[in-house]
N, C-alpha and C positions, 0 to 999 in steps of 0.2 A: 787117230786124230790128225788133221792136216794142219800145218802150221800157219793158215789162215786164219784160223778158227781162234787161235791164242791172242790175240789183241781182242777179239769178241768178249771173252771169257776176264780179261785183268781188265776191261774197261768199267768197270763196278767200283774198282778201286776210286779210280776218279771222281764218283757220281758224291758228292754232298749226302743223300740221303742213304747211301750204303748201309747194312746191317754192320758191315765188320768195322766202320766208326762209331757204330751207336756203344757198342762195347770196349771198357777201356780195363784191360785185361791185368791180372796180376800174377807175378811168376814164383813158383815157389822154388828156390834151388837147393841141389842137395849135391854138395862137392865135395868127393871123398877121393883119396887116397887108400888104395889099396897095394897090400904089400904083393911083391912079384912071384911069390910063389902058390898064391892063392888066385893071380891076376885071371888068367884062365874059366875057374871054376865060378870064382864071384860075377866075373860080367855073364856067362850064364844064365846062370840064377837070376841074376836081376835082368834079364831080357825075359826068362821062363817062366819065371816068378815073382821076383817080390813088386817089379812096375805094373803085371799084370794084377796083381793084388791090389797094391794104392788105385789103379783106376777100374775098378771094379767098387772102390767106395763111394762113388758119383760126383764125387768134388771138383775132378777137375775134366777141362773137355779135351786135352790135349795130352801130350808128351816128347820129350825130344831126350836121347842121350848121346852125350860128346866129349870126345876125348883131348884134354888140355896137353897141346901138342911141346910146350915149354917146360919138362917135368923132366928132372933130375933125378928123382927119387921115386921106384915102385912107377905107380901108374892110376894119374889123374884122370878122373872122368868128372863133368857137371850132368846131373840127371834135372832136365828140366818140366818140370808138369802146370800146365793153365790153366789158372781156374779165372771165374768171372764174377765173383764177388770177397768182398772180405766177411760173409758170413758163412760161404758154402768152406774157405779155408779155416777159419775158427772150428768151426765141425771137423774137419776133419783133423786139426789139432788137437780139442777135445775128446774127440767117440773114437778114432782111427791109428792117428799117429805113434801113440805109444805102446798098442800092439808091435806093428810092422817096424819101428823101430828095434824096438827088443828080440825079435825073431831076429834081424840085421845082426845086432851089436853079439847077440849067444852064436851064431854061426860063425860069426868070424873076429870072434874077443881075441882083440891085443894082433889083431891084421890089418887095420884099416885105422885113416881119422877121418872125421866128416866134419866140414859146419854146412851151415842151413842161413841161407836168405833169403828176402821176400823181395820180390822188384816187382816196379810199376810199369808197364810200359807208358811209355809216352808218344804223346802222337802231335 
C-alpha cells in the first residue's frame, strides 16, 4: 500500500454518516496481575487459548492485550475485548463467563488477582 492511499482510507472517519460512529462501543477489561514465575506460561495461554476461547463466544467483535508498563510487582496486563451492546455482554456474563473464568482461576489458583470493568467509550 502506498502511502497515498492512507488519507483515502482515515477519511471516513471524518464523514458524519460513518458506520464506526453509528456504534458506540463498550469495553469489557479484565486486569490481572500475574505472579512472575508463571508470567511466561500464563501470557501464552491466554494468547493460545483462553482470548481465543472468550471470542469464539460471538460477543465481542474485537480484542486488544497490554502490558501495564508502571508495575512493581509480578506482571500487569489489561486484556481488552469490544463488544457492541449491553445485551450481547449480559450473555456473555450469563451463558460464557463463568466457565472461562473458572478454567482461569483452577490453572493458576493463588498466582494471579484480577478485577474486571466495563467502560463506555466515548465519542
Amino acid at each position: 500500500m502506498k502511502w497515498k492511499t492512507l488519507p483515502k482510507l482515515f477519511s471516513i472517519w471524518k464523514q458524519p454518516c460513518s458506520f464506526l460512529m453509528l456504534l458506540q462501543m463498550l469495553i469489557y477489561n479484565v486486569t490481572v496481575n500475574i505472579d512472575d514465575e508463571v508470567h511466561e506460561e500464563w501470557l501464552q495461554w491466554m494468547k493460545s487459548d483462553h482470548i481465543p476461547e472468550v471470542m469464539k463466544c460471538g460477543m465481542f467483535e474485537s480484542n486488544m492485550i497490554l502490558k501495564v508498563l508502571a508495575d512493581d510487582e509480578g506482571h500487569t496486563y489489561s486484556i481488552q475485548y469490544r463488544c457492541e451492546s449491553e445485551d450481547k455482554l449480559k450473555d456473555y456474563f450469563e451463558n460464557h463467563a463463568p466457565r472461562l473464568q473458572h478454567e482461569h482461576t483452577e490453572k493458576y489458583k493463588d498466582k494471579f488477582v484480577a478485577f474486571r470493568t466495563i467502560l463506555e467509550e466515548v465519542t
